[in-house]
C-alpha atoms as a printed R data frame, in Angstrom:
    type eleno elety resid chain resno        x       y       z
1   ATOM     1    CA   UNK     A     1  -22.839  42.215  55.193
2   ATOM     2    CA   UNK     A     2  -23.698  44.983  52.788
3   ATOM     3    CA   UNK     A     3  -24.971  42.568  50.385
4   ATOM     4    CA   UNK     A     4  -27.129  40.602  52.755
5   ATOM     5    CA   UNK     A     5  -28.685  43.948  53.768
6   ATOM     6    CA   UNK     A     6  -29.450  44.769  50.350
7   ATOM     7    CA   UNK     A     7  -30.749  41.205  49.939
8   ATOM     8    CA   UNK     A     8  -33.135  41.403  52.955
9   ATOM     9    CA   UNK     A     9  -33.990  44.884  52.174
10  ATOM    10    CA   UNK     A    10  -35.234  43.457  48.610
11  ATOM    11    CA   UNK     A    11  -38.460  41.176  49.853
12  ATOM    12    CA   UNK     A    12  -41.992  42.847  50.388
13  ATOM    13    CA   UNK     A    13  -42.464  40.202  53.189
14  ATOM    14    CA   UNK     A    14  -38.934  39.487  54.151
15  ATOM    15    CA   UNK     A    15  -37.757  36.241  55.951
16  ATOM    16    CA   UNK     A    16  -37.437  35.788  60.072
17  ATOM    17    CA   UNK     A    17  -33.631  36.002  58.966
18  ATOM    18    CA   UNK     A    18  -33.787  39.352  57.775
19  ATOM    19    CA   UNK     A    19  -36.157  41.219  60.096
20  ATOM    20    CA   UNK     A    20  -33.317  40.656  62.627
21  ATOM    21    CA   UNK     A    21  -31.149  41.775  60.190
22  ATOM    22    CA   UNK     A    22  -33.215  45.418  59.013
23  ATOM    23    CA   UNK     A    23  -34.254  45.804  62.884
24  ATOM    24    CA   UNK     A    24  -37.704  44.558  62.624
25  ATOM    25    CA   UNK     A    25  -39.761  42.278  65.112
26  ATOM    26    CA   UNK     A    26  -41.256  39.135  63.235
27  ATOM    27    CA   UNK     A    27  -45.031  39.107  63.894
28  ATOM    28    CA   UNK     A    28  -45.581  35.493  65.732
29  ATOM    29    CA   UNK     A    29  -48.198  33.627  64.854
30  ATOM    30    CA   UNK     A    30  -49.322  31.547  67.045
31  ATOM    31    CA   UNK     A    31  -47.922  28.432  65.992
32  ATOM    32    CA   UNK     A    32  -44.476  30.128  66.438
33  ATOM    33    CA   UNK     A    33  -45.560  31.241  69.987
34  ATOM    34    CA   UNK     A    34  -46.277  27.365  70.890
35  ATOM    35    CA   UNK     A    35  -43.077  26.101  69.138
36  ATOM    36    CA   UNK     A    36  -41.472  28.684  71.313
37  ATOM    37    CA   UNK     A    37  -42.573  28.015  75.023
38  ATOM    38    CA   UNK     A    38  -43.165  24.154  74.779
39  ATOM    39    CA   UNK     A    39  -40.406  23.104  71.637
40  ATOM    40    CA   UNK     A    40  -43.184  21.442  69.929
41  ATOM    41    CA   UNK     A    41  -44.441  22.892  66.553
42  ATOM    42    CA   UNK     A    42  -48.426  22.760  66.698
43  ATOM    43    CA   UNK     A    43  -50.478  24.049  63.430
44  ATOM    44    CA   UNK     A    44  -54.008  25.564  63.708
45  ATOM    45    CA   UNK     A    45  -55.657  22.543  62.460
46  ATOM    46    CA   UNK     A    46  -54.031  20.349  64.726
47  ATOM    47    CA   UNK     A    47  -55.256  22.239  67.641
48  ATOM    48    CA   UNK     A    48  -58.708  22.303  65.991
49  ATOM    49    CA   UNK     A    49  -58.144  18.868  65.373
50  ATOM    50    CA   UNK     A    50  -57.605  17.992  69.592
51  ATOM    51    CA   UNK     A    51  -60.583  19.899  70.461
52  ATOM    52    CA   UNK     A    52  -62.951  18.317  68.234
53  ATOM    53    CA   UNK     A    53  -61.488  14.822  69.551
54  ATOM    54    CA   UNK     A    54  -61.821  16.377  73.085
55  ATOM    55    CA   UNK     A    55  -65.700  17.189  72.593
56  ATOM    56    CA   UNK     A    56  -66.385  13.758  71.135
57  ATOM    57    CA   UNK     A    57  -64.813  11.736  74.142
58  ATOM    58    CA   UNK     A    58  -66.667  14.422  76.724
59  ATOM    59    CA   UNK     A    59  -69.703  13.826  74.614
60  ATOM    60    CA   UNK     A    60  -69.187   9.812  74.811
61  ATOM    61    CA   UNK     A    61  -68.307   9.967  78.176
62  ATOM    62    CA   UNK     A    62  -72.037  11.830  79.170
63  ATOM    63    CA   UNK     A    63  -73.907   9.408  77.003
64  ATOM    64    CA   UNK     A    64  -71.755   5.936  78.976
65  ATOM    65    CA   UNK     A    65  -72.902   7.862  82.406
66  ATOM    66    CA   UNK     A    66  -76.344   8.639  81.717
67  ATOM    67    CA   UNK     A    67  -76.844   5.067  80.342
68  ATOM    68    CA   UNK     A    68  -75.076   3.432  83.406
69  ATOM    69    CA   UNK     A    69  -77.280   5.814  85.781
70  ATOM    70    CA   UNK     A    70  -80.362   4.669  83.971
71  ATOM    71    CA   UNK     A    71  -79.412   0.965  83.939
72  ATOM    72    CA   UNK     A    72  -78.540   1.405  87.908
73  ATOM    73    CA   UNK     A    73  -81.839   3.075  88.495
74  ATOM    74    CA   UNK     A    74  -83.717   0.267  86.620
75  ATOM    75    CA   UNK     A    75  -82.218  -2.384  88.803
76  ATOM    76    CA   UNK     A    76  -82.753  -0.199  91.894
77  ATOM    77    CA   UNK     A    77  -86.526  -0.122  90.264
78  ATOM    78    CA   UNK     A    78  -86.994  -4.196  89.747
79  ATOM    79    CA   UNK     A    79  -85.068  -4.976  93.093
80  ATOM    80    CA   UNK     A    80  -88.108  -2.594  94.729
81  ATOM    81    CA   UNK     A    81  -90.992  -3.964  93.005
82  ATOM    82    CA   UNK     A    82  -89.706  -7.943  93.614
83  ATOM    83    CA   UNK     A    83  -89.904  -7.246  97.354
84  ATOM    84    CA   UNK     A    84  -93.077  -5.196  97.008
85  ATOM    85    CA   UNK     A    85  -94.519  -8.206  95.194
86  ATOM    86    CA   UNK     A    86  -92.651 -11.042  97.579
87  ATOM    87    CA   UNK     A    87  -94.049  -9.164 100.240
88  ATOM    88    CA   UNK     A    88  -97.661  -9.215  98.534
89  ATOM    89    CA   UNK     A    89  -97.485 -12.841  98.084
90  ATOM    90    CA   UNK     A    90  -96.581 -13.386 102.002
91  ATOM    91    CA   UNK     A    91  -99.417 -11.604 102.964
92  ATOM    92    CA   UNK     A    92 -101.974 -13.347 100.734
93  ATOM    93    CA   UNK     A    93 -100.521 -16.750 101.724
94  ATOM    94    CA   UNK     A    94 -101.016 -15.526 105.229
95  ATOM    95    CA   UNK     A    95 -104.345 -14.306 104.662
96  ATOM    96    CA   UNK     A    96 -105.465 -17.822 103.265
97  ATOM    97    CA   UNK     A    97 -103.893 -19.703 106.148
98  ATOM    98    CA   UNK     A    98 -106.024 -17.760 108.322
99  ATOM    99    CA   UNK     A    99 -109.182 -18.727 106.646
100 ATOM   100    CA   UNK     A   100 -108.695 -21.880 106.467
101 ATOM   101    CA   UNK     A   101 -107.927 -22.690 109.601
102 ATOM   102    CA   UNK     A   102 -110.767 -20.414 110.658
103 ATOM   103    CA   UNK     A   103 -112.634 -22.234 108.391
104 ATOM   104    CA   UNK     A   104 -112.476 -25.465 110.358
């Protein structure tokens, strides 16, 4: 054991081993503070990596509702103005029914 010791006590940054070993706590980082609670080693730029993806798909997500809203507000729009216009057309037909038979 003597030799390990002297082994451990030898590195400027020594192993996880030996910091057990000379009585030290290992500094986590935090991809050893993941690997610990979920058993699942995740590095920095994987984590990076998720949130990025996670913006993009929120981001696409926005633009696919604000174009469906639009879309739904144009049809709600036409659907209005064809029975505004239908309507106009009644009338006018009505309009020249009544003169006509006025008329004779």
């Amino acid at each position: 054991m003597g030799v390990y010791n002297a082994v451990c006590a030898g590195f400027k940054n020594p192993p996880r081993q030996c910091l057990k070993t000379l009585g030290r706590e290992p500094k986590l980082s935090l991809e050893d503070v993941i690997a610990a609670r979920t058993g699942i080693a995740i590095t920095k730029a994987e984590i990076i990596g998720l949130c990025f993806v996670i913006i993009i798909l929120n981001v696409i997500v926005v633009y696919l509702c604000r174009r469906r809203a639009r879309r739904d507000m144009q049809n709600e729009m036409n659907t209005q103005i064809e029975s505004a216009v239908s309507q106009y057309f009644a009338l006018t037909q009505k309009s020249k029914m009544t003169d006509a038979s006025g008329a004779i």
